[in-house]
C-alpha positions in Angstrom: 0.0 0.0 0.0 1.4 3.3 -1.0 1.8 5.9 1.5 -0.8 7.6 -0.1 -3.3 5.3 -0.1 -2.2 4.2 3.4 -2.9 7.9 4.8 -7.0 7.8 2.8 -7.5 4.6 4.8 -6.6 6.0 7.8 -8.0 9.3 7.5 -4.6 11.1 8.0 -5.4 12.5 4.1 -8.0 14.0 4.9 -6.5 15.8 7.9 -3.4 16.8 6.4 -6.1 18.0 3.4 -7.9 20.3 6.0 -4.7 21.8 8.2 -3.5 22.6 4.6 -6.7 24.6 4.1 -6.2 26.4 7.0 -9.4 24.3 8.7 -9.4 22.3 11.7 -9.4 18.2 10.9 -11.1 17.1 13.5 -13.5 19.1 16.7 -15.9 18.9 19.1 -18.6 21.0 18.8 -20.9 22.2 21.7 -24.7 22.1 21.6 -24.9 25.5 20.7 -22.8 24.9 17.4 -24.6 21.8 16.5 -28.0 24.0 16.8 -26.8 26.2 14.6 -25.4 23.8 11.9 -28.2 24.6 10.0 -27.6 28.3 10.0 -24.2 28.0 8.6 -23.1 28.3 4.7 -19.9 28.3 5.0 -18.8 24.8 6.2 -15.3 26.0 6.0 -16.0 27.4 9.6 -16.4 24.0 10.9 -14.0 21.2 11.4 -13.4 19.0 8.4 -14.6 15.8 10.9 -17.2 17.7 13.7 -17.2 15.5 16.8 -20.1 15.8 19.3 -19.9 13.9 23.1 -22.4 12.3 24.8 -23.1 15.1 27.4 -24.2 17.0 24.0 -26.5 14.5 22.6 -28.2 14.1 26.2 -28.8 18.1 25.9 -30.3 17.9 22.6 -32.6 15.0 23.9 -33.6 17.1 26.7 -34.6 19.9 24.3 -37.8 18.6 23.3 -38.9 17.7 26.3 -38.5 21.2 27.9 -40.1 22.9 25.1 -42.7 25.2 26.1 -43.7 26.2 22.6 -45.6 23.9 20.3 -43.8 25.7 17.6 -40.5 24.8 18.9 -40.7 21.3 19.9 -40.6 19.9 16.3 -37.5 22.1 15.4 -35.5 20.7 18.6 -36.9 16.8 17.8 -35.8 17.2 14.2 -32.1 18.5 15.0 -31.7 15.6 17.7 -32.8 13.1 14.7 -30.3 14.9 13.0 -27.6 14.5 15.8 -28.5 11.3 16.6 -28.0 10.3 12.3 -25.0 12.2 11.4 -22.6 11.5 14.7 -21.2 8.9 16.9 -20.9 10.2 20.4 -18.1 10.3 21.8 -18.2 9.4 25.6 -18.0 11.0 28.9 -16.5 8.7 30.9 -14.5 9.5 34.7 -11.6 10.9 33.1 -14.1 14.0 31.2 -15.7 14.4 34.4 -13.0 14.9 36.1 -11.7 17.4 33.6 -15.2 19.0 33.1 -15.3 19.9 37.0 -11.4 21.6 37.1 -12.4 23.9 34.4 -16.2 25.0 35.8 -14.2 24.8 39.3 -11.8 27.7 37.8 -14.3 29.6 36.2 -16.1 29.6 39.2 -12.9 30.7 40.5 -12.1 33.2 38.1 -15.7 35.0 38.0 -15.6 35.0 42.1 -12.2 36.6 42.3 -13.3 39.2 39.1 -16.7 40.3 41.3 -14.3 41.1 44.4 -11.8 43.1 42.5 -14.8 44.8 41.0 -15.2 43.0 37.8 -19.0 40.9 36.4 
């Protein structure tokens, strides 16, 4: 197998393709982002391989069920559907957790110590 060919198996191609074009291979995007997906038409403003996590795709199941306008609810159903087709979760096991609770820890941190110099 050529190196080339070995690199479009693995998908390194296509990285290489996207760092080249100045684009992110691969990212997670946060609910907010995958909301908007729709919105956006310039796909160059996403990763070339957009990565959602589990914590994500339990918010977007959530959004249906908290909808308080009839007009909404079918909007939020359709873009979990649409979540739920187009990406493979990745998990949020201990080790996200973990990380997930240092970084809202030192925002906490950081917002508390900005309102008692004076800061929002």
């Amino acid at each position: 197998m050529t190196s080339e060919a070995q690199a479009s198996a693995t998908g390194a191609g296509d990285d290489d393709a996207a760092a080249s074009a100045g684009r992110a291979a691969r990212g997670i995007l946060d609910t907010s982002a995958v909301m908007a997906m729709r919105d956006i038409t310039d796909p160059a403003v996403l990763p070339a391989g957009p990565l959602i996590t589990a914590v994500t795709l339990a918010e977007l199941s959530a959004g249906p069920l908290v909808a308080r306008d009839d007009r909404v609810r079918p909007a939020r159903q359709a873009q979990l559907q649409e979540a739920r087709a187009g990406f493979d979760p990745l998990p949020f096991d201990r080790a996200s957790a973990r990380a997930s609770g240092q970084v809202a820890a030192c925002l906490r941190l950081r917002r508390a110590d900005s309102v008692h110099r004076g800061g929002r």
